[in-house]
N, C-alpha and C positions, 0 to 999 in steps of 0.2 A: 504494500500500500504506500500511497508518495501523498505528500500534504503541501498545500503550498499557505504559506501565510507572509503576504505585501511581498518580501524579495528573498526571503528564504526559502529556497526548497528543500525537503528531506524525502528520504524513503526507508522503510522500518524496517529492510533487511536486504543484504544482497541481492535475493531474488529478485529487487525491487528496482536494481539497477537501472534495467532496459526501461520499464515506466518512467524512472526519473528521467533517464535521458529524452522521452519523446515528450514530455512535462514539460524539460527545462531549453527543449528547440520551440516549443510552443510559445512557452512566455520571451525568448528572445524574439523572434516573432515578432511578436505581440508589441515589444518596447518600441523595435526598430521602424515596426509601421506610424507607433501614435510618437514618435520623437520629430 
């Protein structure tokens, strides 16, 4: 499971890795459209 709160991401166990990484291309994303 991946959590996001304002600019920190975590994720609560290795397994979690892959979700974090498709989490944390989303909210760069996400910055680089609304900058």
């Amino acid at each position: 499971m991946t959590h996001q709160d304002r600019n920190l991401l975590t994720g609560d166990s290795p397994l979690a890795s892959n979700a974090l990484g498709l989490l944390a291309a989303d909210v760069l994303v996400n910055a680089v459209k609304n900058d």
